[in-house]
Every structure is written in structure tokens, then in C-alpha cells.
Rosetta silent file (secondary structure, phi, psi, omega in degrees, C-alpha in Angstrom):
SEQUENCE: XXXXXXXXXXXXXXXXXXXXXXXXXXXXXXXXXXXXXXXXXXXXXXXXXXXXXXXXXXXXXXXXXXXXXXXXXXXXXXXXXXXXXXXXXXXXXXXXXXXXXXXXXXXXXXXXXXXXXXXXXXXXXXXXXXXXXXXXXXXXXXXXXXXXXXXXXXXXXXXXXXXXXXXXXXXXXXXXXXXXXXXXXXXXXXXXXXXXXXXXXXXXXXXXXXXXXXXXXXXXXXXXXXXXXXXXXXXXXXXXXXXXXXXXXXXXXXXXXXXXXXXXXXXXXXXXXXXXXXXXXXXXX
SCORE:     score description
SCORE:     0.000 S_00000001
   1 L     0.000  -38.386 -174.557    0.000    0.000    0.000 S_00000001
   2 H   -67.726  -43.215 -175.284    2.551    2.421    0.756 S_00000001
   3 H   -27.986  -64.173 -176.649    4.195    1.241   -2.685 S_00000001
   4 H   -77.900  -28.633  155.797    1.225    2.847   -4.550 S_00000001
   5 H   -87.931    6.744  161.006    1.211    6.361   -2.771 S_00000001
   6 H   -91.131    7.128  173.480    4.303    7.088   -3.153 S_00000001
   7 H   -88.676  -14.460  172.845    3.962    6.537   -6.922 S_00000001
   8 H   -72.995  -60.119 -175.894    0.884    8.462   -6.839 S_00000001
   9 H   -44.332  -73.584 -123.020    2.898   11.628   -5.075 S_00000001
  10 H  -101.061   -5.245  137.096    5.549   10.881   -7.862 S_00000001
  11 H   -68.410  -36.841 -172.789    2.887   10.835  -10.708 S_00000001
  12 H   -58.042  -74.218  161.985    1.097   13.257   -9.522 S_00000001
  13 H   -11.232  -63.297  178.211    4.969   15.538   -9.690 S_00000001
  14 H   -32.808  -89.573 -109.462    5.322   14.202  -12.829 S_00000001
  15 H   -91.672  -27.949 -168.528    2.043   15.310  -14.281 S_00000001
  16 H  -104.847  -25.430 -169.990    2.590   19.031  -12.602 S_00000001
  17 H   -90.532  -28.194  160.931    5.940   19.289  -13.643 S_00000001
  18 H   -49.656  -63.530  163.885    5.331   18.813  -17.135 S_00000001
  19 H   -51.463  -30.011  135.358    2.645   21.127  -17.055 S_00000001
  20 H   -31.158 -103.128 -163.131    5.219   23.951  -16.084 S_00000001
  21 H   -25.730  -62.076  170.603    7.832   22.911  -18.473 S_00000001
  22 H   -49.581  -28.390  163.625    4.954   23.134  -21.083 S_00000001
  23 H   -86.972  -31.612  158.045    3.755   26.763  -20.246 S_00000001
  24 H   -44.688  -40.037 -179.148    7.481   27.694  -19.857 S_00000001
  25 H   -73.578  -46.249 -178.585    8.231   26.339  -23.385 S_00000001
  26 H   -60.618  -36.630 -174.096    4.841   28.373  -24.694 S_00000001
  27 H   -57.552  -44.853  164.708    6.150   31.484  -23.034 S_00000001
  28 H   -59.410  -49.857 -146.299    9.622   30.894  -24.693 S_00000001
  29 H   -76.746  -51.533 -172.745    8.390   30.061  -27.998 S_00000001
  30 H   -43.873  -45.090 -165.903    6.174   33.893  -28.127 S_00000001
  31 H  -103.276   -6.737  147.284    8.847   35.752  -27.216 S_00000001
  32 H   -33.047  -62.003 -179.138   11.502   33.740  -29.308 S_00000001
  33 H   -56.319  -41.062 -158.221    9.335   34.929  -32.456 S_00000001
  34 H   -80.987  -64.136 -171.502    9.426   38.915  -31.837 S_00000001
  35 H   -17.660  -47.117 -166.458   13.207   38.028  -30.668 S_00000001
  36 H   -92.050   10.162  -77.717   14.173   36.258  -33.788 S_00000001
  37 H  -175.817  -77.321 -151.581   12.088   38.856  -35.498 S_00000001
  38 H   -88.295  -36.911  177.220   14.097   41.758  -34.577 S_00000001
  39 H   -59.356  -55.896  175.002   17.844   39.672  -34.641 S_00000001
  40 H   -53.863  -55.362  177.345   17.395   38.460  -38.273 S_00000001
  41 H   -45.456  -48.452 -159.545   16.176   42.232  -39.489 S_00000001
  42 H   -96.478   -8.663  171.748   18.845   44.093  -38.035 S_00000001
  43 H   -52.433  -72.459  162.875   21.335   41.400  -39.008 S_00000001
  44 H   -39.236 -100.948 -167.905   22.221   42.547  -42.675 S_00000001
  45 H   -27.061  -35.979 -176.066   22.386   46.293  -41.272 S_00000001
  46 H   -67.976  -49.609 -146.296   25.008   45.346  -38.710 S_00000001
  47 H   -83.545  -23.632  175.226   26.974   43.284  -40.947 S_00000001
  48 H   -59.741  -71.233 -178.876   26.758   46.346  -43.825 S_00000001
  49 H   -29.925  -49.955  158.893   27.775   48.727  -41.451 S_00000001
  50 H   -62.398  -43.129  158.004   30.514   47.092  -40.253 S_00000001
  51 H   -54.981  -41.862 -139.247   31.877   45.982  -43.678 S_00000001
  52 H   -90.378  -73.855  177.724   31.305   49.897  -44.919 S_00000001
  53 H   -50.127  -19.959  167.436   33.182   51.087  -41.808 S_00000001
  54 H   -89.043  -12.712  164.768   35.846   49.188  -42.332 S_00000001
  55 H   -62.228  -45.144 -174.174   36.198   50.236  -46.361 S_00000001
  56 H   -83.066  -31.197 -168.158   35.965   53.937  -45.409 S_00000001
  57 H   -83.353   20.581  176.719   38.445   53.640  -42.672 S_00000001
  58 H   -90.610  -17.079  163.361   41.000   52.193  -44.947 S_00000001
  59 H   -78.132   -2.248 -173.183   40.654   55.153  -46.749 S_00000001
  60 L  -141.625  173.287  162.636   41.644   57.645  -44.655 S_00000001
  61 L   -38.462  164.186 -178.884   44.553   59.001  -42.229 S_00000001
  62 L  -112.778  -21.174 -174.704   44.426   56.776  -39.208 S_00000001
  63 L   -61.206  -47.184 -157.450   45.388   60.058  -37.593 S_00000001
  64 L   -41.040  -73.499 -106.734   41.864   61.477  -38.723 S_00000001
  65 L  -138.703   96.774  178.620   39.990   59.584  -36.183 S_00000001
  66 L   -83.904    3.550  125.130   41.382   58.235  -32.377 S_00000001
  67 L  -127.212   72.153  142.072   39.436   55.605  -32.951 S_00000001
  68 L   -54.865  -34.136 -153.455   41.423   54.700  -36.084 S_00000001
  69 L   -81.686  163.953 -179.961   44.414   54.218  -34.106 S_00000001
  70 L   -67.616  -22.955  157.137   46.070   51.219  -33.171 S_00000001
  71 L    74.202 -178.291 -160.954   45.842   52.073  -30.148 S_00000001
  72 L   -31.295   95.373  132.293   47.730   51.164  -26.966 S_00000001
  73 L     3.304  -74.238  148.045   50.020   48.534  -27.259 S_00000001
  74 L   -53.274  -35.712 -153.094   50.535   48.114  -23.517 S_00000001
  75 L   -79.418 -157.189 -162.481   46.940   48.172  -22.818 S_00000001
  76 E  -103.213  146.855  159.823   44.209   45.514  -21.672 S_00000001
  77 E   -96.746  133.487  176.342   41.988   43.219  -23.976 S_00000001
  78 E  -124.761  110.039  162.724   38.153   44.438  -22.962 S_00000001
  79 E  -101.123  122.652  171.851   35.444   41.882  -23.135 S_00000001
  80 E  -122.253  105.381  177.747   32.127   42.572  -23.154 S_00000001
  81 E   -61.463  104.521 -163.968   30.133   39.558  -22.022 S_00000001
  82 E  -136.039  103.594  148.093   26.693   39.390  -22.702 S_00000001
  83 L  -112.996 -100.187 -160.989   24.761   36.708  -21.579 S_00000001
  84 L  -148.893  114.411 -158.792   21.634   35.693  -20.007 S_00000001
  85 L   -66.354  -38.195 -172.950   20.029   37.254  -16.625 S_00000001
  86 L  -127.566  171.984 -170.698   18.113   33.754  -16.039 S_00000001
  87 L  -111.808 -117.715 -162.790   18.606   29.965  -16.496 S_00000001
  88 L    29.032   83.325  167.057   16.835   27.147  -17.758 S_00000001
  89 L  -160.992   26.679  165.685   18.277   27.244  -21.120 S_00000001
  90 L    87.356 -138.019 -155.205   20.354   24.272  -21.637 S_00000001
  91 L  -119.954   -1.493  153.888   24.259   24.516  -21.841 S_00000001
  92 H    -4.036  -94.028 -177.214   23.734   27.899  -23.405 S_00000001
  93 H   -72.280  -32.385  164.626   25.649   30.271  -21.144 S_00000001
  94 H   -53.355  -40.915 -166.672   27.723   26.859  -20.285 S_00000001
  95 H  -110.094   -6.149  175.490   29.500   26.622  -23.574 S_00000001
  96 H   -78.694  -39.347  163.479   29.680   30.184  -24.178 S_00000001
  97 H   -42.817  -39.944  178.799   31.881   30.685  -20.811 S_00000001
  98 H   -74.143  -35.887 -177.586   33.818   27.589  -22.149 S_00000001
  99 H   -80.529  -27.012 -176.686   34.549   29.394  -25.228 S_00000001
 100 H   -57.731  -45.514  167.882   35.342   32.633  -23.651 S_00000001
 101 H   -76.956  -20.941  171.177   37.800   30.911  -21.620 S_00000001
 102 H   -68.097  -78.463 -150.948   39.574   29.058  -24.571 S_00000001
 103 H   -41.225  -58.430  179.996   39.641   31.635  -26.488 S_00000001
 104 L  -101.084  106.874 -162.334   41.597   34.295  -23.918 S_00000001
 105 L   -96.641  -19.628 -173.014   44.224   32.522  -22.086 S_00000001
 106 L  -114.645   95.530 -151.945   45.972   35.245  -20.853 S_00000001
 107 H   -61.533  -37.923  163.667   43.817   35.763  -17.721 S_00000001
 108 H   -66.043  -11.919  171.830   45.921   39.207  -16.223 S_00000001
 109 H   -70.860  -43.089 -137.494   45.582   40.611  -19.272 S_00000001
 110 E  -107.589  147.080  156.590   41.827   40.771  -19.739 S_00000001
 111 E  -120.883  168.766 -168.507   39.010   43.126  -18.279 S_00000001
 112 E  -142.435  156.260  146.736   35.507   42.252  -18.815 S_00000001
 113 E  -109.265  149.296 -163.259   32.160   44.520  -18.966 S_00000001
 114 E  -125.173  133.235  169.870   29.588   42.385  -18.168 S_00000001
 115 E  -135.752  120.060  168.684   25.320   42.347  -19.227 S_00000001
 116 L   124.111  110.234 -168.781   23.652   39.545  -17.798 S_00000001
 117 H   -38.556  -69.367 -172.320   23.863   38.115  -14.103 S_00000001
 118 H   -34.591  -73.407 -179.461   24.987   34.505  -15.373 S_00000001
 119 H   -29.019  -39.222 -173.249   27.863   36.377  -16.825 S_00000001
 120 H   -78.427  -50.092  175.177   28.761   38.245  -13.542 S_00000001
 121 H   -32.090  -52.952  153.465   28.579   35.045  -11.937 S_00000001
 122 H   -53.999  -51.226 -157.466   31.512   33.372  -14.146 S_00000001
 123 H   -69.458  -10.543 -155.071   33.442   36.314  -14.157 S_00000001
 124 H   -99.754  -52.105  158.508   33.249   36.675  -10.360 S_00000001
 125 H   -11.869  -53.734 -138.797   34.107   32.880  -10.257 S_00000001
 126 L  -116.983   -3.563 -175.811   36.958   32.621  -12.357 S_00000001
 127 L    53.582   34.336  156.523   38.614   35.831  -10.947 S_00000001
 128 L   -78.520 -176.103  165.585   38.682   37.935  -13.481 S_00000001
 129 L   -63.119   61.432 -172.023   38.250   41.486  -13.901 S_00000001
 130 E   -49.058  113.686  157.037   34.780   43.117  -13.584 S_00000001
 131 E   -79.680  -42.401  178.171   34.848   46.581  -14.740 S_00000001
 132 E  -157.788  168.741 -172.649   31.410   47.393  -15.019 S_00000001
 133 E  -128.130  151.512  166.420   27.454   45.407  -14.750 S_00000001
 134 L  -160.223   44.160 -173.761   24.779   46.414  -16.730 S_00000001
 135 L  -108.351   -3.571  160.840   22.573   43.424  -16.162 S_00000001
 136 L   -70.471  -31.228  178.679   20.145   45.189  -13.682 S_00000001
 137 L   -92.594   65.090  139.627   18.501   47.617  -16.627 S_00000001
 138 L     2.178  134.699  -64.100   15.985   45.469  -18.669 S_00000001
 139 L    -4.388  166.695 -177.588   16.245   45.386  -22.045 S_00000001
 140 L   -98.525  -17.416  158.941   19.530   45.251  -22.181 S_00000001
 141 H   -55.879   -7.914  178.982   19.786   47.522  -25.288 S_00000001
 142 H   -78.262  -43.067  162.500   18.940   50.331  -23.208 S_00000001
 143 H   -56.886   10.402 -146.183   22.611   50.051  -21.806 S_00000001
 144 H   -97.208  -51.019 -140.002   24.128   50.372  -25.435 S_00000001
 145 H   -74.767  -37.809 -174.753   24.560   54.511  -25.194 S_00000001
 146 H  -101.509   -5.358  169.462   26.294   54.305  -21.676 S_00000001
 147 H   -83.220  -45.229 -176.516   28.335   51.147  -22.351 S_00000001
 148 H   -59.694  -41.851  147.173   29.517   52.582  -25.988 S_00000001
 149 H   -15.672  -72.937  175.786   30.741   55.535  -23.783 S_00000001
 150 H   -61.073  -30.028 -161.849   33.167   53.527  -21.594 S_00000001
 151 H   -83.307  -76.753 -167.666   34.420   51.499  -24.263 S_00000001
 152 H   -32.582  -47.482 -147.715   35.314   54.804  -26.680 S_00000001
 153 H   -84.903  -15.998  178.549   36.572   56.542  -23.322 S_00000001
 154 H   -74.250  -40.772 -161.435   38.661   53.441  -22.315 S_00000001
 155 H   -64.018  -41.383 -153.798   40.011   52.701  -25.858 S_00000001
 156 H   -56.172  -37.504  178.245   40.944   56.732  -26.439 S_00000001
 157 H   -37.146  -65.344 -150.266   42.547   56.452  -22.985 S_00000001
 158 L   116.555  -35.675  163.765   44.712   53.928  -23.990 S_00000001
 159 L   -18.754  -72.860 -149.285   43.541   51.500  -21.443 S_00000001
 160 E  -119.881  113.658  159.983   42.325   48.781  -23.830 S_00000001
 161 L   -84.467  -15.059  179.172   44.509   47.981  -27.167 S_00000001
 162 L  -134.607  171.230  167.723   41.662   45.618  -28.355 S_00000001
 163 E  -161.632  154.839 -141.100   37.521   45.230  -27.413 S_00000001
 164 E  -152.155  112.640  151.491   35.931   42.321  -27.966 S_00000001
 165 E   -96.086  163.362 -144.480   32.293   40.935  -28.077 S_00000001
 166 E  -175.886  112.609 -178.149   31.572   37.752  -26.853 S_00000001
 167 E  -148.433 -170.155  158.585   28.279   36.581  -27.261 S_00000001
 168 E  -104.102   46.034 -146.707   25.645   33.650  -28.466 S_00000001
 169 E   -65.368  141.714 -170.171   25.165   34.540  -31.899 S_00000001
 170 E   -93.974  115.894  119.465   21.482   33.093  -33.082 S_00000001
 171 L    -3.866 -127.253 -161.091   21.557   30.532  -35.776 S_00000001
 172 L  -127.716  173.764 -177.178   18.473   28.944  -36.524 S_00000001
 173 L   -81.584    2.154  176.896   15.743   28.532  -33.555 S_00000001
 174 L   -88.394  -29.286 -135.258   17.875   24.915  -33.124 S_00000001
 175 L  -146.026  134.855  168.530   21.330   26.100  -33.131 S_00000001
 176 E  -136.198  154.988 -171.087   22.943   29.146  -31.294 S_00000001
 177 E  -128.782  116.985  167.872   26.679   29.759  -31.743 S_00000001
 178 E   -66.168  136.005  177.387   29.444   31.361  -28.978 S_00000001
 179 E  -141.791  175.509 -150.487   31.267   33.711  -30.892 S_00000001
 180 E  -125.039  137.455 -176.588   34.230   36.244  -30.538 S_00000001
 181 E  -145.362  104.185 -169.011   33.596   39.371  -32.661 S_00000001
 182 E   -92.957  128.281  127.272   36.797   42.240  -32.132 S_00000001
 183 E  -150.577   67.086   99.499   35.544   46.000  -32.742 S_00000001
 184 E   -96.725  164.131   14.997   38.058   47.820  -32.104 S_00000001
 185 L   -87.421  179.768 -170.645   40.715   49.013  -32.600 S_00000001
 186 H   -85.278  -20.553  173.581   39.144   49.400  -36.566 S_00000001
 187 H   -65.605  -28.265 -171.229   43.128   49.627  -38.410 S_00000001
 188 H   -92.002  -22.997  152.108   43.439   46.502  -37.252 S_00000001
 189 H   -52.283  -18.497 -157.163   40.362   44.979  -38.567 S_00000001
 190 H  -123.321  -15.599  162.586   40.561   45.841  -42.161 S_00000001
 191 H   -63.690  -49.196 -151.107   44.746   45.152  -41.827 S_00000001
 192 H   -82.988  -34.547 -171.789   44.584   41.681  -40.474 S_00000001
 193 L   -62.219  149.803  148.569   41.928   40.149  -43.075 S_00000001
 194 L   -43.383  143.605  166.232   42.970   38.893  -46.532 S_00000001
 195 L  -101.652    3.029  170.362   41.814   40.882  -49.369 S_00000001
 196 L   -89.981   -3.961  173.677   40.393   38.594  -51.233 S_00000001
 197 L   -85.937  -30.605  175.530   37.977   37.984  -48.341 S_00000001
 198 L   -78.635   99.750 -169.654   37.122   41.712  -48.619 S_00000001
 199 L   -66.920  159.824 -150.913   34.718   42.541  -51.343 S_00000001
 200 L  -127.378   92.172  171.992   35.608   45.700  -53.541 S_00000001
 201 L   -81.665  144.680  176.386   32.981   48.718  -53.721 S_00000001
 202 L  -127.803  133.700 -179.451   33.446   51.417  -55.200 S_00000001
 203 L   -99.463  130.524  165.042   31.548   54.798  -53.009 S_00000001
 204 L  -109.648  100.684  172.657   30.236   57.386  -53.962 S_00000001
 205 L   -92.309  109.126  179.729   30.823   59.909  -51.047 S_00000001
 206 L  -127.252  142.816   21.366   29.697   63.383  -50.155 S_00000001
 207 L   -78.963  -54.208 -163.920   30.879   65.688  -48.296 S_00000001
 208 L  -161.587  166.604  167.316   34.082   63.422  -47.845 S_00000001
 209 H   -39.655  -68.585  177.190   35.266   60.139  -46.544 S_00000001
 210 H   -44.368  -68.656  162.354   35.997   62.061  -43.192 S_00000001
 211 H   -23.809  -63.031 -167.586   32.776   63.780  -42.584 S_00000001
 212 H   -66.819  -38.905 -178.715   31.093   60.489  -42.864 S_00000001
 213 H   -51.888  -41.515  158.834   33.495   58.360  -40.816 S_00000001
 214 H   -32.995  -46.053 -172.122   32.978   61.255  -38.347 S_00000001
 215 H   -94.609  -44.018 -164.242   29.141   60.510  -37.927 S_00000001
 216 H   -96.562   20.240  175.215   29.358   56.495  -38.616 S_00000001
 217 L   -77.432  -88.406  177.363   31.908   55.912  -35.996 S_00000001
 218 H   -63.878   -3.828  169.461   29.850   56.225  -32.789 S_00000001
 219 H   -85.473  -57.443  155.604   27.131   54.672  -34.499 S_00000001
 220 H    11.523  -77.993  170.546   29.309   52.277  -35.601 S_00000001
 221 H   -65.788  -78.023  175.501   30.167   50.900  -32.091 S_00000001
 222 H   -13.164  -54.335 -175.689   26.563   51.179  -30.999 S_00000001
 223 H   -44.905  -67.391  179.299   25.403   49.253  -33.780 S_00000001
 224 H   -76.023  -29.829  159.920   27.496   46.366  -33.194 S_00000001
 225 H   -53.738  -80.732 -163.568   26.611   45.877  -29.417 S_00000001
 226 H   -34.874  -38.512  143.196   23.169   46.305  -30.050 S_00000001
 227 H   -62.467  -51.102 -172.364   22.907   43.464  -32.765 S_00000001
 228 H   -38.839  -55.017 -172.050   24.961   41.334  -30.191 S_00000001
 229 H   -67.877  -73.754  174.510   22.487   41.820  -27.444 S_00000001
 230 H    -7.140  -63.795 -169.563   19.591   41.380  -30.173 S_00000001
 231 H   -54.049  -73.984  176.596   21.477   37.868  -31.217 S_00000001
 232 H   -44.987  -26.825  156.904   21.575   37.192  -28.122 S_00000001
 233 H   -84.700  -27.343 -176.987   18.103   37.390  -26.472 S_00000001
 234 H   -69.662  -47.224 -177.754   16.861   35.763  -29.555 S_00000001
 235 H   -47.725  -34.179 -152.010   19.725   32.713  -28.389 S_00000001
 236 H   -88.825  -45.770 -176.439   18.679   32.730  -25.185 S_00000001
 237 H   -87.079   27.579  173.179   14.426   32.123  -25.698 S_00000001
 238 H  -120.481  -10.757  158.159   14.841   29.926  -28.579 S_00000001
 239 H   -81.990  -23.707  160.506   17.484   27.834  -25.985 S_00000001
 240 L   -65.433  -65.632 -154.861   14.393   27.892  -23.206 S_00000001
 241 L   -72.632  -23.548  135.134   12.409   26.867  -25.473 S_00000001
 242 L   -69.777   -0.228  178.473   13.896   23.697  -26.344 S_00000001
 243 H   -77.341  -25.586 -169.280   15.266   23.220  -22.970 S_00000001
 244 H   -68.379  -31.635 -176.283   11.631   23.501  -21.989 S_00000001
 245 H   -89.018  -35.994  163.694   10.322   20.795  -24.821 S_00000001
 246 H   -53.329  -48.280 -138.448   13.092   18.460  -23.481 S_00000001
 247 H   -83.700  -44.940 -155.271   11.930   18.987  -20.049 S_00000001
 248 H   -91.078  -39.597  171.110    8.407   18.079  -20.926 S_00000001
 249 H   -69.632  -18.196  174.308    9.166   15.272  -22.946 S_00000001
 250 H   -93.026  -21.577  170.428   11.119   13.475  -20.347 S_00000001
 251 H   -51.005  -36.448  172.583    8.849   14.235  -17.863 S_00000001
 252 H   -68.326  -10.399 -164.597    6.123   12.523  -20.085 S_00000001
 253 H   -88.367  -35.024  167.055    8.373    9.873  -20.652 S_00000001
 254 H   -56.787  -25.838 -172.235    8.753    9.581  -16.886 S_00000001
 255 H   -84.332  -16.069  122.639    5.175    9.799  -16.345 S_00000001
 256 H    -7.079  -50.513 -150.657    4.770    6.891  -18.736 S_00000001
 257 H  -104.351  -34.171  169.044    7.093    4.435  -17.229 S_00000001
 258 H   -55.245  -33.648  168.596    5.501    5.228  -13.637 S_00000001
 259 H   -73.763  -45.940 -141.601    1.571    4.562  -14.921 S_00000001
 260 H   -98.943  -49.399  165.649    2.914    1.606  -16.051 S_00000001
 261 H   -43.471  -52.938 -157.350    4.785    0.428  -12.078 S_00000001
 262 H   -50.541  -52.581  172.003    1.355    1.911  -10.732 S_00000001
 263 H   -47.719  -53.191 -158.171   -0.681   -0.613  -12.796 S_00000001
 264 H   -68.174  -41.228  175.504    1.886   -3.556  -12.309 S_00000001
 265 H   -72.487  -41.820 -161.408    1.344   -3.075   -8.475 S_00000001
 266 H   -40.399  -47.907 -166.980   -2.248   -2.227   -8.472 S_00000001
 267 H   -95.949  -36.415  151.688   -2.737   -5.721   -9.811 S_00000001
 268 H   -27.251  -21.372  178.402   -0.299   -7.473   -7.812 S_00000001
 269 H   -91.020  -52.719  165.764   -2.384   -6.183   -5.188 S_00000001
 270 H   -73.004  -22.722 -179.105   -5.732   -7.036   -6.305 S_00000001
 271 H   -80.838  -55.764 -157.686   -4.162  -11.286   -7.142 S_00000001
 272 H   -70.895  -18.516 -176.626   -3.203  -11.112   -3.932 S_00000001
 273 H   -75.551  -58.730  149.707   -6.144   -9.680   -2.271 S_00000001
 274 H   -37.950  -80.985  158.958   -8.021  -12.743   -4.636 S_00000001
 275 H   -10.080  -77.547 -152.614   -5.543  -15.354   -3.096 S_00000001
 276 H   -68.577  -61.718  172.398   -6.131  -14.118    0.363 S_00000001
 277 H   -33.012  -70.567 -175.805  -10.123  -14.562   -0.164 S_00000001
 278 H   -37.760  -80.636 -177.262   -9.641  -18.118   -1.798 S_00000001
 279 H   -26.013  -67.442  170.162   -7.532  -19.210    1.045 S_00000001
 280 H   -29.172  -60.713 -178.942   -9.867  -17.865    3.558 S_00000001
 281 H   -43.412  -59.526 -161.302  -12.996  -19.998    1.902 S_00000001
 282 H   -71.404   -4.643  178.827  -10.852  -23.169    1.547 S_00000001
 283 H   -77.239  -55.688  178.387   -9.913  -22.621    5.244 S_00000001
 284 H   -48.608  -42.613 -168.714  -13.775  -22.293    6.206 S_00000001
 285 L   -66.424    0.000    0.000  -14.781  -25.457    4.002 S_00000001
């Protein structure tokens, strides 16, 4: 007898825990759509922008512009970490930390700005070098204007010879990818690539090359966080959302193999409960 309530308490679990997992997953999948919505759209503008800026600044004085320059030598590598304020989402934020750590080995070196608690959480871990949080203001694009700020005032500084994004970049609603994205400083983007990787435009610019680079500079930077974070909230509910349809499916699978023990005792329980009658009778006769 006890044998069958506790499998009723642990169907019963089942059967509620499922039901979670299952409103959690609808809840993912809604806001997955505007996410992946807004990541795909703005995708092609980021990556033009970025290609463009690196065409015009190849074009100009490096002098022009401080950040053209190579900049600091001496300075820090600046990562800006952007993951995911909450969990249930698989190995998400798990393999992106693992790449973050392959990727920069030289741990004394490195400063990190961080958006997204999970993120503070590693970095706080692993003893690196928190500079700044920005995982408290919801959206996290709302941080891009005061974040772009530090990074320009750090690079100009001298502080930081490189910056660095470090994200989930969104795939497909199956597949999210950690990736490493440097931008800054910008001579060194459009130096280190092959040129045959670089496609060959020809611009037609007015007032001048300068003027515009002037203007598409802090937009520039902006730009490229703001698609990160974009990528990244789309990674993060379309990674709920299958962590959620796992979650539901093993629960059903669990509640499956438990209705089936419940049954096998029930009726072990009822032969014997038959038995125990028979006997009784043939004892009376």
C-alpha cells in the first residue's frame, strides 16, 4: 500500500511538472518569435555597417579619427560579455563561458564589462576582472549609449589595445553559436583580413570620406553591441524553449514508465487480495 502512494505523489509531480515545463516552453516560444524577429532584421544592417566602416576607414589618415588608431600597445583586452540574466536554457551560457575561456588565455591581461547576471557570476568565479554590470537595466539595449561611452573613453585612454564581443550569436531557432567578434581598434580589422575575403565597392561619397566616418563611428560601435544583445536574447528564448520541450518530454516519458509500475502493483495487489479470499474460503470449508 505504501508502494502505490508514493507513486501516486511521484505521478502526480510528474504530471505538474510537465505542465510547467509546457507553459514555460509556450512562453519561450512567443517571445523567441518577436526576438528572432528583430535579430534576423537588423542582421544585414550590422553586418553592412561594419563591412562599410571598415572600407571607409582604410581610406583615410588613421590620424583622422582616435578611434582609427592602433591604439595602446601596452593596454588591456576588454570583453564585453553578454549573456543571459536567467537559467533554464540548456548549456547555453555553459559553452559560451567555455569558449570565452579558450579563447583568452591570458587571464591578467583581460578586463571584462559584463550584461547579464549569469555572466557576472563566471566572471566573479573565475577571478577575473569586472569593470562594469549592466545586467540590472531590462532590455539590455537600453545600456548600449552608456556602455559605448566607456568602451570609446577606455580605448581613447589607452587603457584597452583591443575590445571584444563575446556573445551567443542566433543561428536557426535549433542552433545558437558562442562567438568572438573584435571592434576595435578598426586599423586593425581591415589590416589583419585577406583581401580577397574583402569585397571591392566602389563609393560614392559626399561631403568626404571624413565627414562620414565622423558621424558612422559612434554609431558604428553602438550598432554592433546592439545586434549582439539582439542575437543574443533571440539565443537565449529559442534555448528555453527547447530546454523547456526536453523537459516536458522526459517528464512525459517519466510519467509513462511510472503509470505503467502503478498498474503492475495495483494488480499485484488485487491477485493477492483474490488469493487471500480463496484461502480464507478453503480454510472455512
Amino acid at each position: 500500500m505504501a508502494n502505490i502512494k508514493l507513486i501516486k505523489r511521484r505521478i502526480k509531480s510528474a504530471q505538474n511538472i510537465a505542465q510547467i515545463t509546457r507553459a514555460m516552453e509556450m512562453v519561450a516560444a512567443s517571445k523567441m518569435k518577436k526576438a528572432q524577429e528583430v535579430a534576423l532584421l537588423g542582421k544585414p544592417y550590422a553586418d553592412k555597417i561594419y563591412q562599410v566602416t571598415r572600407e571607409l576607414a582604410a581610406r583615410t589618415s588613421k590620424q583622422y579619427h582616435p578611434l582609427l588608431s592602433e591604439g595602446n600597445k601596452n593596454g588591456k583586452i576588454l570583453i564585453i560579455l553578454i549573456s543571459t540574466n536567467k537559467g533554464l536554457c540548456g548549456a547555453l551560457n555553459t559553452n559560451l563561458f567555455r569558449f570565452v575561456s579558450n579563447s583568452f588565455s591570458v587571464s591578467g591581461a583581460l578586463d571584462f564589462i559584463n550584461v547579464g547576471k549569469k555572466g557576472q557570476n563566471f566572471i566573479v568565479k573565475t577571478g577575473k576582472k569586472l569593470i562594469a554590470d549592466f545586467s540590472d537595466k531590462v532590455p539590455f539595449d537600453e545600456n548600449v549609449p552608456a556602455l559605448t561611452q566607456l568602451i570609446v573613453d577606455g580605448f581613447i585612454q589607452g587603457t584597452y589595445k583591443e575590445v571584444h564581443l563575446c556573445f551567443n550569436s542566433f543561428i536557426n531557432a535549433l542552433k545558437q553559436m558562442p562567438t568572438k567578434k573584435m571592434i576595435l581598434p578598426i586599423s586593425v580589422l581591415t589590416s589583419n583580413e585577406e583581401v580577397s575575403t574583402i569585397p571591392k565597392y566602389e563609393f560614392i561619397i559626399e561631403p568626404s570620406v571624413d565627414d562620414v566616418l565622423e558621424y558612422l563611428l559612434p554609431h558604428y560601435l553602438e550598432n554592433q553591441i546592439r545586434s549582439a544583445i539582439y542575437e543574443a536574447e533571440a539565443s537565449e528564448h529559442s534555448a528555453r524553449m527547447i530546454a523547456m520541450r526536453n523537459a516536458t518530454d522526459a517528464a512525459a516519458d517519466l510519467l509513462d514508465e511510472l503509470t505503467l509500475v502503478f498498474n503492475k502493483i495495483r494488480q499485484e495487489k488485487i491477485t493477492y487480495e483474490i488469493a487471500d479470499m480463496v484461502t480464507a474460503r478453503l480454510a472455512v470449508e
